[in-house]
N, C-alpha and C positions, 0 to 999 in steps of 0.2 A: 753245383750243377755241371754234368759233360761239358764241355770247351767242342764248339762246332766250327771250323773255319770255313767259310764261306769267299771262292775265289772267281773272283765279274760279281758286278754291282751292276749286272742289266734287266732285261723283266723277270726273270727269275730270280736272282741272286739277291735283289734290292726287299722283292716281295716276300721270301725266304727269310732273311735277317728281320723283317720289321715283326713277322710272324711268331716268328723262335727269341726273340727279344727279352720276353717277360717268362721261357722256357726253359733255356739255356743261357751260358758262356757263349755270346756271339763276337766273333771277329770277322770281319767283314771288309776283304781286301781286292783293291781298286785303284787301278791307275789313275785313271780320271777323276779332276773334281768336279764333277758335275754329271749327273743321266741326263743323257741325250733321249728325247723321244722321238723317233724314227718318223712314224707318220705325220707328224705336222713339219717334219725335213720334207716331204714330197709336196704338199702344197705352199712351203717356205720357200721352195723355189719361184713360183708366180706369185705368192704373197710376203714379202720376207719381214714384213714388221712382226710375223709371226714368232719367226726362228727365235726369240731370244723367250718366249713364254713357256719353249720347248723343253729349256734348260735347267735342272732341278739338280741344289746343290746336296751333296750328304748330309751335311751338318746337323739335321737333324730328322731324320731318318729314325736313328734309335736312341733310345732315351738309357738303356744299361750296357747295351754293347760298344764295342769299337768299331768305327769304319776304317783303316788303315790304308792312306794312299801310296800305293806301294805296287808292283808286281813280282808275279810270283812265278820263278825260274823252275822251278820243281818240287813235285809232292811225293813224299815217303806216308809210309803209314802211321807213323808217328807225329805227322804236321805238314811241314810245307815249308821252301827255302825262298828269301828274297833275293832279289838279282846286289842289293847291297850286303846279303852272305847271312843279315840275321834270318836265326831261326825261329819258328811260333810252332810252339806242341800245341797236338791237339786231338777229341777223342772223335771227333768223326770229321772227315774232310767232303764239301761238295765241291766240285768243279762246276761252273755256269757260263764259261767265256766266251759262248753264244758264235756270231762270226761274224764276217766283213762285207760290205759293201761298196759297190761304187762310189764317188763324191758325184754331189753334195748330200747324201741321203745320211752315210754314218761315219763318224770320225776314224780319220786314216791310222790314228796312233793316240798317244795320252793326252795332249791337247788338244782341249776342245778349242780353240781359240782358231786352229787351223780349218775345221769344220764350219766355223764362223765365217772366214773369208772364201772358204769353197762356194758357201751359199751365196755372199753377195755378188763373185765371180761369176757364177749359175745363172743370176739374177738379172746382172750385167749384160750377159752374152743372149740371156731371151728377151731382153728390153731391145736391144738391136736388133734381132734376128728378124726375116720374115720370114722364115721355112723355117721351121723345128723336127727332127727327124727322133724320132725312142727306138732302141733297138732291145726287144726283150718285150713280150706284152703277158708278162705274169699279175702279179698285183702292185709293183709297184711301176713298172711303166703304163699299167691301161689306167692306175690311179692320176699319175702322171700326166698323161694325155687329155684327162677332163678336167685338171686342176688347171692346167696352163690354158685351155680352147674358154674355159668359164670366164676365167679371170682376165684373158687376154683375147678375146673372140675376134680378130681382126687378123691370127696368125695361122700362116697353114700348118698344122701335123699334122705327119703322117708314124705313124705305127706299125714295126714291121716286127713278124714273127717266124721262125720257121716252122714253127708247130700250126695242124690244119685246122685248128678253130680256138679258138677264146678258151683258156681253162676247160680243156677237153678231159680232165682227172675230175670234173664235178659233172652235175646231171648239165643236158644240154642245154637244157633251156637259160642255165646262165649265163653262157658265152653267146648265145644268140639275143638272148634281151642287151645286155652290155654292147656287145658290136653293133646294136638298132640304134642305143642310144649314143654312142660315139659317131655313129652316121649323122645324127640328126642335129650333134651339137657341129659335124662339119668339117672330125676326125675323120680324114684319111685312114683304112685300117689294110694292109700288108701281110695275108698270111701263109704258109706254106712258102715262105722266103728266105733262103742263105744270105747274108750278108758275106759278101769276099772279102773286103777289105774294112774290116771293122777296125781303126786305127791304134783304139786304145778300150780296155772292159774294164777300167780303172777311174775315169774321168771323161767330162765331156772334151769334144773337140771340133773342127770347123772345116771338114770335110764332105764333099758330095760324097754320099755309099753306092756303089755299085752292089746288083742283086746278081743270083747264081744263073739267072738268061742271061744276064750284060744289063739289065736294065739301069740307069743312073737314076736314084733319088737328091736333085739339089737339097743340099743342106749348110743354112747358118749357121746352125748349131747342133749337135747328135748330141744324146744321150743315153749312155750306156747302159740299158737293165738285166741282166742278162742274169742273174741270180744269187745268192748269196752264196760265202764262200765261209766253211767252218772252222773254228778257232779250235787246231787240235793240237798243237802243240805239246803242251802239258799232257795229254792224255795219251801223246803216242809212246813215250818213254815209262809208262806205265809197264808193269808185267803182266803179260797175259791178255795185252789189248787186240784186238782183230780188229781193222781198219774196211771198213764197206767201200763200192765202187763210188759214191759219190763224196766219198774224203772222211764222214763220219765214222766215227768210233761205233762199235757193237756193243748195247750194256746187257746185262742181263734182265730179269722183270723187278728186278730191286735196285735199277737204276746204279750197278755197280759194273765198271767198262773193264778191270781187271780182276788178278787175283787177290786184292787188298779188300776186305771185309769189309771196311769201314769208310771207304773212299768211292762217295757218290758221284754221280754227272747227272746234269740234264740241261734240256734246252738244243738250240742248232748245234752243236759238235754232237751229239749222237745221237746212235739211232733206235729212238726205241718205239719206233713205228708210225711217229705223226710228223706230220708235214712242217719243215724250217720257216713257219711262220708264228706271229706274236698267240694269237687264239690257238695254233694245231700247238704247241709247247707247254701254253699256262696248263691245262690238266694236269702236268707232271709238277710243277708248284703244289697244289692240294693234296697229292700223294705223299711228296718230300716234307709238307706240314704235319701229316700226320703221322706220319711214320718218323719221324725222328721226334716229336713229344713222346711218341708212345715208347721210341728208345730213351729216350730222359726220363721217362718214370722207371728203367729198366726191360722192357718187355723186347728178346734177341728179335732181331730184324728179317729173321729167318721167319719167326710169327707172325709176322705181318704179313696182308694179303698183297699179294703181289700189285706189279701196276698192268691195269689196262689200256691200249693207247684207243682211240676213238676210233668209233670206226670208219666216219666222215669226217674230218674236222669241217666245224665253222669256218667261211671264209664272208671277211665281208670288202666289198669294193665301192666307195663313195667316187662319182665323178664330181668332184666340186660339192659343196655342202649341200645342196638340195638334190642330185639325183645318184642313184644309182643301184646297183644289186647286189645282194648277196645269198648265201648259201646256209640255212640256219635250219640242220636237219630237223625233219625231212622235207621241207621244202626252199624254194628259189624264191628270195620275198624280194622285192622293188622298191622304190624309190622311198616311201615313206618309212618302214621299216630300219632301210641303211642309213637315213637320214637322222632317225632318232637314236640309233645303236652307237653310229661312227661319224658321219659324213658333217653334221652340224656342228660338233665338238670336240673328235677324233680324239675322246678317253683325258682330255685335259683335266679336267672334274677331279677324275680318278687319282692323278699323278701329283695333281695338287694336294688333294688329299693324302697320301702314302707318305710324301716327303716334308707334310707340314708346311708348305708355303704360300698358305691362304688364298684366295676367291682372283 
């Protein structure tokens, strides 16, 4: 069978390897021992007996292929190099190394262990606080905001954005039901605001923010959401790559970011039209499943139909496990809906399942 390396073990890459498993020669390499799941990081902050259910080790992921904990310094068309100098040949490379986030939401480096004390630090500092301040109100600060107000109803946030309304890239009606229901649990919400002096977009910290009038927000604790940042590293020493205004890589519609035939990408470092979130990505998983069986039976990649990216992604927004909205074209569904999609179980089910680690 083809030998496919497979580089980030995150929602792609992990989803990718379990799929092509019983297809291919999978190798499957990963600094980390453990997938971190993202979204029970944002309510692990005001609930943290969560954070550790979030944790899914590799070990048994795939039953023919390798997972190899390792990183990977650079790719040739022939494989891919370890920063420990060995090499791994291989007949098709994907790139999947996804990107970064503030703490406590995603691991700053290969230990998870550090990601562990971010969150009880996080944790720590909103158990003290009485003013909590989110600076960013995309999906993971407004998620943020009704995770902490639910589980901690006695705390003031406030939520500040510079942008003039709530997820103004989806129909309006979502950012106007969300900001109704952050009203009503007691959320403060801040929009069309500069922050000046935002101290650090890496970590929380324990400054009052000043607004772009002068205005002062007292704050116990900020936290930073201000957007993910992409893993492109690897894919900018590529040949033939063109680098987009917002840091991502350019792929073609076959998911290929240079001139190397055989050497795919997908997920947050590039751009191939949907949005750097978990739902606007996974469609490109289903494409890279099929399209590379149907190169392991032989059939050139040039035959395959191209990828289409969405032309709304799904976005869903849980405030706390009973309410909240989401985006599930073509309409803005409510509380019940996000509740049973995301908000009650935030995909646990799912990941338990994938990596084998039972109920």
């Amino acid at each position: 069978m083809p030998h496919v390396i497979i580089v980030g073990g995150g929602y792609i890459g992990a989803e990718l390897a379990r799929e092509l498993d019983h297809h291919m020669d999978v190798t499957l390499v990963e600094p980390r021992e453990a997938f971190v799941h993202t979204p029970v990081m944002i309510r692990g902050v005001a609930v943290p007996e969560l954070v550790e259910q979030a944790l899914f080790p590799y070990d048994r992921l795939l039953t023919n292929g390798v997972v190899r904990r390792a990183r990977v310094c650079s790719v040739q068309g022939t494989g891919v190099t370890l920063e420990d100098g060995t090499e791994i040949s291989g007949d098709y490379i994907v790139i999947a190394t996804g990107s970064s986030y503030a703490a406590p939401f995603k691991p700053e480096n290969a230990e998870v262990g550090g990601l562990i004390k971010a969150q009880k630090d996080a944790h720590a500092a909103l158990r003290d606080a009485g003013h909590i301040a989110i600076v960013g109100a995309g999906a993971v600060g407004t998620e943020l905001a009704g995770e902490i107000k639910v589980a901690h109803p006695s705390k003031t946030i406030t939520l500040i954005s510079d942008l003039p309304s709530l997820f103004p890239e989806y129909p309006a009606r979502l950012g106007r039901e969300l900001r109704r229901k952050l009203h009503m649990l007691g959320v403060e919400v801040i929009l069309d605001q500069h922050v000046e002096n935002l101290a650090s977009t890496t970590r929380p910290f324990k400054d009052p923010l000043v607004l772009r009038t002068g205005t002062e927000i007292p704050a116990d604790v900020v936290f930073p959401a201000i957007g993910a940042r992409p893993n492109t590293d690897l894919l900018r020493d590529l040949p033939g790559t063109h680098q987009q205004p917002d840091g991502r890589i350019l792929s073609d519609r076959r998911m290929r970011p240079s001139d190397l035939p055989n050497v795919f990408a997908a997920g947050d470092a590039v751009d191939m039209g949907d949005p750097m979130t978990i739902v606007g990505t996974s469609r490109q998983v289903l494409w890279l499943i099929k399209t590379l069986k149907a190169v392991a039976r032989g059939k050139p990649v040039e035959r395959c139909l191209p990828y289409g990216p969405w032309r709304k992604a799904p976005i869903l927004v849980p405030l706390g496990p009973q309410l909240g909205n989401s985006y599930l074209p073509p309409a803005t569904v409510g509380n019940a809906l996000t509740r049973q999609v995301k908000g009650k179980q935030l995909f646990l089910p799912k990941y338990r399942k994938l990596f084998r680690t039972g109920t």
